[in-house]
C-alpha positions in Angstrom: -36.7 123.4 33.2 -36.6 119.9 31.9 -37.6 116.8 33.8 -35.9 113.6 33.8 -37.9 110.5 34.8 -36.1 107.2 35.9 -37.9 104.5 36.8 -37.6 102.0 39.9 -39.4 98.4 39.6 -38.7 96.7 43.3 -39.8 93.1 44.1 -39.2 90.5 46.9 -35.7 88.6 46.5 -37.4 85.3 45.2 -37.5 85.7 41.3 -40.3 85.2 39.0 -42.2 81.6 39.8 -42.9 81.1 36.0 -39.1 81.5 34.8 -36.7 78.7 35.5 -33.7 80.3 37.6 -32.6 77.1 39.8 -29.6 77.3 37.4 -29.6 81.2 37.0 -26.9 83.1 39.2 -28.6 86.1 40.7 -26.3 88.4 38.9 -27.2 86.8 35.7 -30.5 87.5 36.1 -30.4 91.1 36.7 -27.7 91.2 33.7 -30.6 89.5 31.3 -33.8 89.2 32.6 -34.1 92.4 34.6 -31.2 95.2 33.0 -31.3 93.5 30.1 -34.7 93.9 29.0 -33.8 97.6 28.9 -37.2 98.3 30.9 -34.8 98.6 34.3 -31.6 100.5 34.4 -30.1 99.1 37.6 -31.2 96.4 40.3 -30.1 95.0 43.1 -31.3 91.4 45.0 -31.0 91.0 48.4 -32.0 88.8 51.1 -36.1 88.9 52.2 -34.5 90.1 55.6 -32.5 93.1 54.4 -29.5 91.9 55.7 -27.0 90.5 52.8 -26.8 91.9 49.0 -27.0 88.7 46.7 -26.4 90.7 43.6 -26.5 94.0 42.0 -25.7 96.0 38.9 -22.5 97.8 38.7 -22.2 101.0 40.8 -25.7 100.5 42.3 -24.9 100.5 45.8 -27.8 100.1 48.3 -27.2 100.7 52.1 -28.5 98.4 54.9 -30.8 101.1 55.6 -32.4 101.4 52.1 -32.9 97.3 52.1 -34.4 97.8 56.0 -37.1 100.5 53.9 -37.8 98.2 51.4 -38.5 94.9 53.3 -40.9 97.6 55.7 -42.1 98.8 52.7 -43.5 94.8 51.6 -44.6 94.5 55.2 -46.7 97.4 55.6 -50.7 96.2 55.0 -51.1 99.6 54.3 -54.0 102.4 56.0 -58.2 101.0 55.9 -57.8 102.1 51.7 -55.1 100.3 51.3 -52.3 103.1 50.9 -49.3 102.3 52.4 -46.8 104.3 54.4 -43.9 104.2 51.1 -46.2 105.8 49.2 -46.9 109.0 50.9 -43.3 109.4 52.2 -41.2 107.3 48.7 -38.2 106.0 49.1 -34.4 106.0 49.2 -32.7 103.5 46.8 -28.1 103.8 45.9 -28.5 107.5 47.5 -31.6 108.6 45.4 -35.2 109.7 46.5 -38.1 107.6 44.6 -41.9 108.8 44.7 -43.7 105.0 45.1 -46.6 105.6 42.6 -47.8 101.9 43.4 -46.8 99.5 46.4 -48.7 96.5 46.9 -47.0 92.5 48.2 -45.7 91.5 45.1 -44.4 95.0 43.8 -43.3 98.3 44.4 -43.1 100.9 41.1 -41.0 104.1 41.9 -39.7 107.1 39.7 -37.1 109.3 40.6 -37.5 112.7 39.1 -34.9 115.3 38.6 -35.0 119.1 38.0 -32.4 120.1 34.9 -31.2 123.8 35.2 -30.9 125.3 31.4 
């Protein structure tokens, strides 16, 4: 069997401090500072809340639900180590299941793993 391994980068709607995007529309960032970099495949921004999509790549399609997971996710403090609930239980981002291998308040890093039958 072959394993596939795509990875998931997820951070809070407000871009990067140090880049100037008052000028940027959101879907012009994720077209060159996030896809574009070829380090992300797909992204989405959406509202701190979880309730409105702001922008997203093409066919990436994330539910209500999935934003509501997230924005727990970034709220979470996490158990007395530090280990919070995403990253024992992942998450589910456009339809796919993520393992969280790091979730802290600034960033959470997923990778989605697929089993390929010969």
């Amino acid at each position: 069997m072959a394993r596939y391994a795509s990875p998931l980068s997820l951070r809070p709607s407000a871009p990067d401090p140090n880049t100037n995007t008052s000028t940027l529309p959101f879907a012009a960032y994720i077209d060159t500072s996030l896809v574009g970099t070829h380090n992300v495949d797909r992204a989405a921004i959406f509202s701190a809340t979880g309730d409105s999509v702001w922008a997203t790549s093409p066919s990436f399609n994330v539910s209500p639900q999935e934003m509501q997971a997230v924005v727990t996710a970034y709220k979470d403090p996490g158990d007395a180590t530090g280990v919070k609930k995403v990253q024992s239980e992942g998450l589910h981002i456009a339809g796919e299941r993520f393992v969280v291998l790091k979730a802290d308040e600034r960033s959470i890093y997923g990778k989605k793993v697929r089993t390929l039958l010969p």
